[in-house]
MARBA-3410 file (N, C-alpha, C, O; in Angstrom, 1 decimal):
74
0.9,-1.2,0.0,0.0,0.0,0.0,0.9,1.2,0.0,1.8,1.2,0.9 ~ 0.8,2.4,-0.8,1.8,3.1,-0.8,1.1,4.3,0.4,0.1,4.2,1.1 ~ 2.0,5.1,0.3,1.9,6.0,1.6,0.7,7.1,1.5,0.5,7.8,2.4 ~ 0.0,7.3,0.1,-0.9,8.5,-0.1,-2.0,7.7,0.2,-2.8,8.0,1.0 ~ -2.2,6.6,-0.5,-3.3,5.4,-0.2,-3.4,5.7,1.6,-4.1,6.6,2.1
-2.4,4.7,2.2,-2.5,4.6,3.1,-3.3,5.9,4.2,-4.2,5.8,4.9 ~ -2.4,6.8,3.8,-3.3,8.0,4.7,-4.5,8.3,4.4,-5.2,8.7,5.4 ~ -5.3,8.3,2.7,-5.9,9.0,2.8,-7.4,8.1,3.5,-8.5,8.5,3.7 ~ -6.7,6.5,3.6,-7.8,5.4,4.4,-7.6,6.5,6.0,-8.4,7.3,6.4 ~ -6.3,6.0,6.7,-6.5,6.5,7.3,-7.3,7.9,8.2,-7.8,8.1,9.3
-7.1,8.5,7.1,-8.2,9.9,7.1,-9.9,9.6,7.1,-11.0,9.9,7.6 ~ -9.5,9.1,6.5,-11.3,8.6,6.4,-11.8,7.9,7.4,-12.8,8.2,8.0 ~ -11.0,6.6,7.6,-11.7,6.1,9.0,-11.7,7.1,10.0,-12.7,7.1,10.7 ~ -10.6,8.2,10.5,-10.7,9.1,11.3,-12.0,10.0,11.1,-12.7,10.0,12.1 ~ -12.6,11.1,9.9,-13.7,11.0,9.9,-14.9,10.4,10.1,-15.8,11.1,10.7
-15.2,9.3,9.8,-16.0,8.4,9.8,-16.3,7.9,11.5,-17.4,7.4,11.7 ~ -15.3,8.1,12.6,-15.1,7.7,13.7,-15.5,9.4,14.0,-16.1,9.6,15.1 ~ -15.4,10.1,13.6,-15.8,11.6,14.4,-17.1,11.4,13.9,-18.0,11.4,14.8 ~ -17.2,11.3,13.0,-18.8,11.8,12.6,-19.6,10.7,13.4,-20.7,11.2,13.6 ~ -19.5,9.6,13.9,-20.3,8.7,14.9,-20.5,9.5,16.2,-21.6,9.7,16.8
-19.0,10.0,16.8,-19.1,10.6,18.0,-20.4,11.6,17.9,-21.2,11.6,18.8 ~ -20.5,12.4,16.7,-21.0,13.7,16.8,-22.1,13.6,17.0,-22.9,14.4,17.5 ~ -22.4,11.8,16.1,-24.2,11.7,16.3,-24.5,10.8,16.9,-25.6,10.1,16.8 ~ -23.3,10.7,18.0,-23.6,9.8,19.4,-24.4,10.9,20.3,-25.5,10.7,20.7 ~ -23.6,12.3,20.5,-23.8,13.0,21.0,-25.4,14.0,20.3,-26.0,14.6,21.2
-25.8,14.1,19.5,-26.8,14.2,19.0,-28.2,13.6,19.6,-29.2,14.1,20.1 ~ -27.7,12.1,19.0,-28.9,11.3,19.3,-29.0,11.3,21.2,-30.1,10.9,21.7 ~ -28.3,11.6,21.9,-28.4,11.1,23.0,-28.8,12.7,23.4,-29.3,12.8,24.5 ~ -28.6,13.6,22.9,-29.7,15.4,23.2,-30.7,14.8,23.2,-31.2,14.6,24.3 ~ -31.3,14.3,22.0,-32.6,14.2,21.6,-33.6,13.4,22.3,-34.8,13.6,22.5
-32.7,12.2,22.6,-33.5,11.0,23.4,-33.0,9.8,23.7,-32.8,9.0,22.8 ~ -32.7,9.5,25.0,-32.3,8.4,25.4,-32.0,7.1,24.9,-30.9,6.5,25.0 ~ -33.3,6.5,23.9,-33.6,5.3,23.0,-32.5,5.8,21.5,-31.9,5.0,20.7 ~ -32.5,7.1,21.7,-31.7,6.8,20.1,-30.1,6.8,20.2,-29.2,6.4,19.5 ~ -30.0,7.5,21.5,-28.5,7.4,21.7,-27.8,6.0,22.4,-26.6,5.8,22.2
-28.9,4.9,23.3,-28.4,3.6,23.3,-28.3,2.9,21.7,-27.4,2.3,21.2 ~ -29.4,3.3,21.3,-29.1,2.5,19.9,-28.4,3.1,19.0,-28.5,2.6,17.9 ~ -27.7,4.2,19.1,-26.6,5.0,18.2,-24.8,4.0,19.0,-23.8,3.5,18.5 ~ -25.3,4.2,20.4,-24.1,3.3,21.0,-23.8,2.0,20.6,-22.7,1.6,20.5 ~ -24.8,1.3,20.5,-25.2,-0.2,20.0,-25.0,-0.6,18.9,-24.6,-1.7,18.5
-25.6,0.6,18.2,-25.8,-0.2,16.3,-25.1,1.2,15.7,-25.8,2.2,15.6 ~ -23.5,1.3,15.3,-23.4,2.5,14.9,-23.8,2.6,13.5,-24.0,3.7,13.0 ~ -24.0,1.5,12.6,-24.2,1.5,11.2,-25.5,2.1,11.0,-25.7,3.1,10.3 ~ -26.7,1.6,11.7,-27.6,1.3,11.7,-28.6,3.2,12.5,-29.7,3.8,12.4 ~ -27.6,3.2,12.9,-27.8,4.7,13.4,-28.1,5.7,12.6,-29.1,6.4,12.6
-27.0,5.6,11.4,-27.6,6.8,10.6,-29.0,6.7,10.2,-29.0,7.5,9.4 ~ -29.9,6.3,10.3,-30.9,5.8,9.9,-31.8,7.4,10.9,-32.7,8.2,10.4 ~ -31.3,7.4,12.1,-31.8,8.6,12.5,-31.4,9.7,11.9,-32.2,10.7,11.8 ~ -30.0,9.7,11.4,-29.6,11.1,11.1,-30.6,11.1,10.0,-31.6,11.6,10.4 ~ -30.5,10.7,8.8,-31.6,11.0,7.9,-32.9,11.7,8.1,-33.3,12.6,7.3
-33.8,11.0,9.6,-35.1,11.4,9.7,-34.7,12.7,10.8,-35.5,13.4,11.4 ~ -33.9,12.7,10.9,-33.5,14.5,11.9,-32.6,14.8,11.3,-31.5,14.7,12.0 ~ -32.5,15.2,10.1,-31.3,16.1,9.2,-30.8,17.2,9.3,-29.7,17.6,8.8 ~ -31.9,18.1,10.0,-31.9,19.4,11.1,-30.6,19.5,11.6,-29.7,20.2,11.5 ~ -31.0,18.2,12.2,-29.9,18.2,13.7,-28.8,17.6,13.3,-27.8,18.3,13.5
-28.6,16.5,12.9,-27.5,15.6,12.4,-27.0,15.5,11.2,-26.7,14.4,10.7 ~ -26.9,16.9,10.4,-26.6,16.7,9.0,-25.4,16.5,9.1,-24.8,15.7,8.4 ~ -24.8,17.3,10.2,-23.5,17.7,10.3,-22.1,16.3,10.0,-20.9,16.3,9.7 ~ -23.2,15.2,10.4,-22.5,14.2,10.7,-22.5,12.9,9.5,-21.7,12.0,9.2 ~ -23.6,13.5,8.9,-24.0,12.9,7.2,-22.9,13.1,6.8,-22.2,12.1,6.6
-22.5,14.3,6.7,-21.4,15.1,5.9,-19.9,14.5,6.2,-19.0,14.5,5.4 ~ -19.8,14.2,7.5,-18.5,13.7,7.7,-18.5,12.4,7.4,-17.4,11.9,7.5 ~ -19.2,11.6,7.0,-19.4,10.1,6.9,-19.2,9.9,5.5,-18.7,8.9,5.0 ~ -19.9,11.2,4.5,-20.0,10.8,3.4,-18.1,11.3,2.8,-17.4,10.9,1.9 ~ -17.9,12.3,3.8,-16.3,12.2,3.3,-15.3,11.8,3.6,-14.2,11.9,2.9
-15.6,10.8,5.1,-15.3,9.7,5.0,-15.1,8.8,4.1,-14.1,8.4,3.5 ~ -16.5,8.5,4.0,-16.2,7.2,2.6,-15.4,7.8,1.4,-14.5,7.3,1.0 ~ -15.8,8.7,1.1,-15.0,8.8,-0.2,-13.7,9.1,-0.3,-13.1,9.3,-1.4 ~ -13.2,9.2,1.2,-11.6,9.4,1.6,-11.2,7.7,1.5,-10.2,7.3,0.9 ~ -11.9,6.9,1.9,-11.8,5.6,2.1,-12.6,5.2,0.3,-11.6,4.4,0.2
-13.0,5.1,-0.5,-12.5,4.8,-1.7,-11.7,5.5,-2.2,-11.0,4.6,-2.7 ~ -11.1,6.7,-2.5,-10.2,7.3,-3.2,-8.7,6.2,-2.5,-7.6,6.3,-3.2 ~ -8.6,5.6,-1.6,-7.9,4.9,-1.0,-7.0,4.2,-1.9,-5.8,4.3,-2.0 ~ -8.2,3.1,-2.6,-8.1,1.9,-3.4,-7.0,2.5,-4.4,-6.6,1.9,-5.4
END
């Protein structure tokens, strides 16, 4: 794996790990039930951010540049 690869994975899982915190911290403002199941099921979580986009866009956004920090990887 060369070294631009490597970081730019790196980078991405590092967003992708911030952007969970952010809508750890989100879902668990909003309501008790969504922030156990944001701690529990992180994939499955965004599923909230979607239906409160209000509140949790912020974290869409880091996820989606995440991933594409984590495909530009390959």
């Amino acid at each position: 794996m060369a070294a631009g690869s490597a970081t730019l994975l790196v980078f991405g899982l590092a967003l992708l790990l911030s952007s969970w915190v952010l809508l750890l911290i989100t879902s668990w403002k909003e309501d008790y039930a969504w922030g156990l199941f944001t701690l529990l099921l992180p994939p499955l979580s965004y599923l909230f951010a979607l239906f409160k986009l209000d509140k949790a866009g912020q974290s869409i956004l880091l996820a989606i540049a995440g991933w594409a920090c984590i495909f530009l990887s390959q």
